[in-house]
N, C-alpha and C positions, 0 to 999 in steps of 0.2 A: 180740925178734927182731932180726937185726944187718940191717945196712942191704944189704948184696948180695944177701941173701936177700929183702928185700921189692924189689930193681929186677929179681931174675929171674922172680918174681911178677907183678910192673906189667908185663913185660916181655910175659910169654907172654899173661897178660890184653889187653895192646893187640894181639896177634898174632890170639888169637882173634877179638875183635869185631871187628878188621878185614876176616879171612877170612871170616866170619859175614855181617855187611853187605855184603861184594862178592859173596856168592857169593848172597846172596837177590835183591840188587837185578840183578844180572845172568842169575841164573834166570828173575827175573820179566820182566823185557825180552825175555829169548832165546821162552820159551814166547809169549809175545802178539805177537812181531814175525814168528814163528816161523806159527802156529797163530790169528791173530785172524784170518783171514778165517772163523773157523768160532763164533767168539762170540757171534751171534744164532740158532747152531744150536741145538737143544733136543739136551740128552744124554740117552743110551738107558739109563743107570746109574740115573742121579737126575732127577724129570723138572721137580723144584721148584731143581736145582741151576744157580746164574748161573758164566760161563766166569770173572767174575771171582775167584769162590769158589774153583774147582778151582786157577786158575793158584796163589791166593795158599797154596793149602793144601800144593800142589807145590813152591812156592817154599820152605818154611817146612822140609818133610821134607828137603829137596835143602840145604840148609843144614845142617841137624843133622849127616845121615850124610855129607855133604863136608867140612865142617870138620873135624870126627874124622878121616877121611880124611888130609885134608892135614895135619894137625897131625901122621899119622902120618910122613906124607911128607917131614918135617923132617927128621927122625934118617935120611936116605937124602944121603950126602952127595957124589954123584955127582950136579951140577946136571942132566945131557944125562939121566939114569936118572929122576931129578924132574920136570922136566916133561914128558917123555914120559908119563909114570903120570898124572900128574892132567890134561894134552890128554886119555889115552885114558877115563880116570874122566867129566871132565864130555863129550865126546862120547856115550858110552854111556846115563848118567842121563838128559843132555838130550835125545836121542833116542827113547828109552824114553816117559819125560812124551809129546813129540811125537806117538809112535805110538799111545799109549794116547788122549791128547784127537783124534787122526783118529777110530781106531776107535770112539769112544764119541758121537761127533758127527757123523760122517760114514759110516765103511762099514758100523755097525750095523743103519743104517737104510737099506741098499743091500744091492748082491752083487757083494761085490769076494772076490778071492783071498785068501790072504794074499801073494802076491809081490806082486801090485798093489797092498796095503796097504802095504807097504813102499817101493816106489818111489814112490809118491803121498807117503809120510811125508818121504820122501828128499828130494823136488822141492821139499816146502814149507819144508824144517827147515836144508838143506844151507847156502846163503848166511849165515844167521844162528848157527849152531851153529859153523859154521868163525871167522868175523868176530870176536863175542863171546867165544868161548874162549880165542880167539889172545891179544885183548882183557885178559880177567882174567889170565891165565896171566902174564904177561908184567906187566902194574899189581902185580898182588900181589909177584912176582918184585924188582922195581924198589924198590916201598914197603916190601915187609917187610926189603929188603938196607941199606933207611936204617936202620931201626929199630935 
């Protein structure tokens, strides 16, 4: 194997576990800085299930199909087109996780709307989902332009 071909190899390899580890470890932060007032809540899904469980099993899916994602996001080579798609990509995921750990630990067990499930989602998730996104978006941008 000639030697350019194993540094575009090394190359996309160091891309991936970098996007990979930034995108779990900031998943995991966003959802618990996001959603831990509700983690001595018992959930209405699973009733043996701990919030550490759900966040790390969230974090682990949000990883997988974001990194695919953004690796596709590579080949987009309009920088203002790329981050805009992966802002509006982990807003949405992270959001979604959010709404689902309300609903399953908090308005399951109430009677809420679903507007008022959402703007309760909105009040808890908004500081942290903007901050953090901004956050990766921007590190990743930064780190993988060394690379």
């Amino acid at each position: 194997m000639n030697q350019n071909l194993k540094n575009k190899i090394f190359s996309l390899l160091k891309k991936v576990i970098l996007i990979a580890v930034f995108l779990f470890v900031f998943t995991f932060v966003e959802i618990y800085w996001a959603m831990g007032s509700f983690s001595e809540r018992m959930s209405s899904g699973c009733l043996d299930c701990s919030f550490f469980d759900d966040v790390y099993l969230m974090s682990v899916f949000t990883t997988i199909f974001l990194t695919i994602i953004f690796l596709l996001f590579t080949f987009i080579k309009n920088n203002y087109l790329k981050i805009g798609l992966e802002f509006v990509c982990l807003i949405l995921v992270w959001f979604i996780w959010d709404y689902g750990i309300f609903v399953d630990r908090e308005s399951s067990w109430s009677t809420y709307l679903l507007n008022e499930e959402i703007m309760h989602t909105l009040s808890f998730s908004f500081f942290p989902i903007l901050a953090l996104s901004t956050i990766l978006v921007f590190a990743l941008h930064y780190i993988l332009g060394k690379l």
